[in-house]
N, C-alpha and C positions, 0 to 999 in steps of 0.2 A: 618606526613602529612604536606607538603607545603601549609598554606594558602596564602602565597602574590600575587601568578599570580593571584587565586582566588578573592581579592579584587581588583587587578589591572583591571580585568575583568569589574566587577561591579562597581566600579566607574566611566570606559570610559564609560559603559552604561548609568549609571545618567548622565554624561555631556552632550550626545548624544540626552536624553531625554530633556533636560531646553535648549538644541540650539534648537529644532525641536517643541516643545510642543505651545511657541507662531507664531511659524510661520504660525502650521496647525491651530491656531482658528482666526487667520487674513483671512484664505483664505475661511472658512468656512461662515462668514456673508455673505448673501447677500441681496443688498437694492435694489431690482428697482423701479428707481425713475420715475418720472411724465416726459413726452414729452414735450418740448416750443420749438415755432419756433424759438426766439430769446433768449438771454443769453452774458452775459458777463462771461469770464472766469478770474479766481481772483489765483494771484500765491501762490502756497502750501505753500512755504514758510513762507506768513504773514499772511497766515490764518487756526483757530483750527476749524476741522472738527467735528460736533457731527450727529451719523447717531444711527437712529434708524430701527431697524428692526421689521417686522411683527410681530412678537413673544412680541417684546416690549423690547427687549436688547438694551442697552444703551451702545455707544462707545465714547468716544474722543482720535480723532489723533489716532483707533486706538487699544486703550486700552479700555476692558469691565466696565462700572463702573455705579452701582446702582443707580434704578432712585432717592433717598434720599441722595446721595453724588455727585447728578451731579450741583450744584450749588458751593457747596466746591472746588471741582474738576475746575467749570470755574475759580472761582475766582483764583486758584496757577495759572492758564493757558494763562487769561488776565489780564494783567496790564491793568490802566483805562487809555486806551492811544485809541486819535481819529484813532490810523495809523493801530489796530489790527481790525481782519476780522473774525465774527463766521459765516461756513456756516453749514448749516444741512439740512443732507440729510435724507431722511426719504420715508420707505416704501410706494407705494403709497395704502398701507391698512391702514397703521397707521390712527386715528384721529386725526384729524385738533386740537382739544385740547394741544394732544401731540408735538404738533410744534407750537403751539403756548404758549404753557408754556417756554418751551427751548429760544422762541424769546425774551420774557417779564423776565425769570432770566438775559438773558445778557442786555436789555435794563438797568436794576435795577443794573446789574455793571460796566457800561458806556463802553459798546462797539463801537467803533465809524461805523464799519459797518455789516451791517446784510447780510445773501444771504438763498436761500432760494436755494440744489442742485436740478437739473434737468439734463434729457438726451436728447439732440439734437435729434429737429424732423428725421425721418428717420433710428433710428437707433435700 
């Protein structure tokens, strides 16, 4: 009996699996954040997003990551430089705690600015 088409089989599927596997738990979070009539918009580029979800799941930029590694996690992500940007977004279930802890670790590792996300009234 030929086993190699047999692994050739199951290997494309493992590949298949680790392309598709972070895509579907990026699309699965979902944050609805708080309404403001006003808002400045801050470009993705220079700035690390950390959102929190109802549930209490912890992401930057992104990626899942525990609420006891999310200050580790800022620090590889900002340098202490006035020009990077933390904004977090966060369920509007979430406790104000919760967002305010997340504000006061990056204060603690010289973020030079803070944002707090929201969704344009009307929307």
């Amino acid at each position: 009996m030929n086993l190699i088409p047999l692994i050739d089989v199951s290997l494309i599927l493992v590949i298949i699996f680790m392309v598709l596997t972070p895509m579907m738990v990026r699309h699965q979070l979902t944050v609805r954040l708080p309404h403001a009539v006003s808002g400045d918009r801050t470009p993705a580029r220079s700035a690390v997003t950390v959102q929190i979800t109802e549930s209490g799941a912890v992401t930057v930029d992104g990626e899942t990551v525990r609420w006891g590694d999310l200050e580790h996690e800022l620090t590889l992500r900002l340098p202490k430089s006035a020009a990077k940007t933390l904004l977090v977004q966060a369920d509007r279930r979430v406790p104000v705690e919760k967002v305010v802890a997340v504000l006061d670790m990056a204060k603690r590792l010289g973020v030079g600015r803070l944002g707090v996300g929201v969704t344009p009234e009307g929307k």
